[in-house]
C-alpha positions as YAML, in Angstrom:
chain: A
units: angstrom
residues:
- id: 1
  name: UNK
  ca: [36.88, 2.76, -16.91]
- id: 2
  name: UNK
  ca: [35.27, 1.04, -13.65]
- id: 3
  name: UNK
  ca: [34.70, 3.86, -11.07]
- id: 4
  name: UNK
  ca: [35.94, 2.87, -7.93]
- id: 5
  name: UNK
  ca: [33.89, 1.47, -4.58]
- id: 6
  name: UNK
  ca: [33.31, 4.65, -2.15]
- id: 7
  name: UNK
  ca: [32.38, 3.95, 1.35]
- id: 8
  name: UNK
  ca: [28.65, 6.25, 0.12]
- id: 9
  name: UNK
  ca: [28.06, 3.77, -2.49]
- id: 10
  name: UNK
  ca: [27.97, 0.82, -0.55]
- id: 11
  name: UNK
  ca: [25.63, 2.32, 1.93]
- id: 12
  name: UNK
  ca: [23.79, 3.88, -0.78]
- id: 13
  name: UNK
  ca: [23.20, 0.09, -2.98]
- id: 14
  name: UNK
  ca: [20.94, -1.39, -0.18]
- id: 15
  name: UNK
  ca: [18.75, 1.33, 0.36]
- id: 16
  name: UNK
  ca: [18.00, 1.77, -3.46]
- id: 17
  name: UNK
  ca: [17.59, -1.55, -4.35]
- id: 18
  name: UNK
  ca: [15.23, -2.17, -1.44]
- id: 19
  name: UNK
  ca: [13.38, 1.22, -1.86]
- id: 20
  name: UNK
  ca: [12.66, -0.50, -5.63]
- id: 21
  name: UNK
  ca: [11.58, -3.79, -4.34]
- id: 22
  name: UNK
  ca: [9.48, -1.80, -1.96]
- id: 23
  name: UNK
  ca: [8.26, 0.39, -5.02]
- id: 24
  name: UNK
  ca: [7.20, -2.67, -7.29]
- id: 25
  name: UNK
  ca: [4.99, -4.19, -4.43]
- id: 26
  name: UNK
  ca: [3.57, -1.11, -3.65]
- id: 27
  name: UNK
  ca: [2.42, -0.89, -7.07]
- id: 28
  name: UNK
  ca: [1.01, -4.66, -6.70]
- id: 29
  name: UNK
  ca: [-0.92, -4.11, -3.83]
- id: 30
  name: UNK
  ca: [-2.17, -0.83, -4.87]
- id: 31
  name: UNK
  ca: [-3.49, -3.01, -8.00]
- id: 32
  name: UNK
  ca: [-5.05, -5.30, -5.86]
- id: 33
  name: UNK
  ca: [-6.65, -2.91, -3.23]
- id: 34
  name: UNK
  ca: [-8.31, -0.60, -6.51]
- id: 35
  name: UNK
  ca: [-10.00, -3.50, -7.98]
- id: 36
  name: UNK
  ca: [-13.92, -2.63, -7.43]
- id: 37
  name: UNK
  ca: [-13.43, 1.06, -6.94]
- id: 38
  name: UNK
  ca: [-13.52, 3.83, -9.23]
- id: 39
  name: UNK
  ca: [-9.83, 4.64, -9.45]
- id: 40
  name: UNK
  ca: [-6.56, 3.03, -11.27]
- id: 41
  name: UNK
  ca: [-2.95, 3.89, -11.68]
- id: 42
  name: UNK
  ca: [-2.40, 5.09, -14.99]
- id: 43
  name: UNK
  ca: [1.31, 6.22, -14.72]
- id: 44
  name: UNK
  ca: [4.59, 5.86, -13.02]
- id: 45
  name: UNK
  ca: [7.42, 8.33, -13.17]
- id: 46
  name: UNK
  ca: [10.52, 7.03, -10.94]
- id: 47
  name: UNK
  ca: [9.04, 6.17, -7.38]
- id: 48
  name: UNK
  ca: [5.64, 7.73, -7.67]
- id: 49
  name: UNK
  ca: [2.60, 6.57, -9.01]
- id: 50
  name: UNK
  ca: [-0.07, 8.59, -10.84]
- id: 51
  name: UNK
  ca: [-3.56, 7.65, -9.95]
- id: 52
  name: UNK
  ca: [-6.90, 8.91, -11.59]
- id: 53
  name: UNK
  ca: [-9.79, 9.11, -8.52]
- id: 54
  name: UNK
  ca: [-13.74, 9.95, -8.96]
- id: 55
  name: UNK
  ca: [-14.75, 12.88, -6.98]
- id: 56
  name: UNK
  ca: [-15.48, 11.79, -3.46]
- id: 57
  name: UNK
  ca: [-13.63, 8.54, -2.98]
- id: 58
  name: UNK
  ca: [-10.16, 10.45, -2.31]
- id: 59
  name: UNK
  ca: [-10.23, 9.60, 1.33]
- id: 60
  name: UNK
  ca: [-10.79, 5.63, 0.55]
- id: 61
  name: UNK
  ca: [-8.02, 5.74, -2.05]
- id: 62
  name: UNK
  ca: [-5.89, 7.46, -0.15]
- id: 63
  name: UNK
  ca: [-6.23, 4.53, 2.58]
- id: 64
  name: UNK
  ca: [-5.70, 1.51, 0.03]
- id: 65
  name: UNK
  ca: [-2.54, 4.08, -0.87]
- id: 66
  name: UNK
  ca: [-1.32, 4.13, 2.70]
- id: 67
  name: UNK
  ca: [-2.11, 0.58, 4.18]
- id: 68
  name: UNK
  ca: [0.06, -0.71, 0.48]
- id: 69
  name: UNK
  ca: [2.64, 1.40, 1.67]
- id: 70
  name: UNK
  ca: [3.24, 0.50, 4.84]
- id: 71
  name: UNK
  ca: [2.26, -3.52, 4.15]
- id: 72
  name: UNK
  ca: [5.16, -3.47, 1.04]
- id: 73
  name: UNK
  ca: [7.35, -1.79, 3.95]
- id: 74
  name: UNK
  ca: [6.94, -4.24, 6.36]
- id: 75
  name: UNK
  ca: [7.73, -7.22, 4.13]
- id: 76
  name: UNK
  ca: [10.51, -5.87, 2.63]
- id: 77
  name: UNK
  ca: [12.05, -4.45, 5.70]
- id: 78
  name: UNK
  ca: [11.07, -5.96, 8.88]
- id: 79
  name: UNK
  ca: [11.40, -3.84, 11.84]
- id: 80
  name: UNK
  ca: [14.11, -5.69, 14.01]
...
């Protein structure tokens, strides 16, 4: 049986399909911005990502973490 369309669900189906595009770059670029330091991703679990850091480099990861958020966030949705 096809559940019907609901005014929630169709403001509810752009918002979680871009907050997974948004997601999946996030993950890229967070790739990208680890390469040459002593940390990687080695899990996801829904929209979070699990990433192993050396003792003393927190602070740097959590920049590359931040500047690949907000980058994936401003190509996926522009401010207007």
């Amino acid at each position: 049986m096809k559940e019907p369309v609901t005014d929630t669900s169709l403001f509810c189906l752009p918002v979680q399909t871009s907050g997974a595009d948004v997601f999946k770059l996030v993950l890229y670029l967070i790739y990208g911005g680890l390469e040459g330091v002593n940390a990687r991703i080695v899990d996801t679990l829904h929209a979070e990502a699990i990433i192993k850091v050396r003792d003393g480099i927190e602070d740097q990861v959590r920049g590359i973490l931040r500047e690949s958020m907000e980058e994936a966030f401003k190509k996926i949705i522009p401010a207007q």
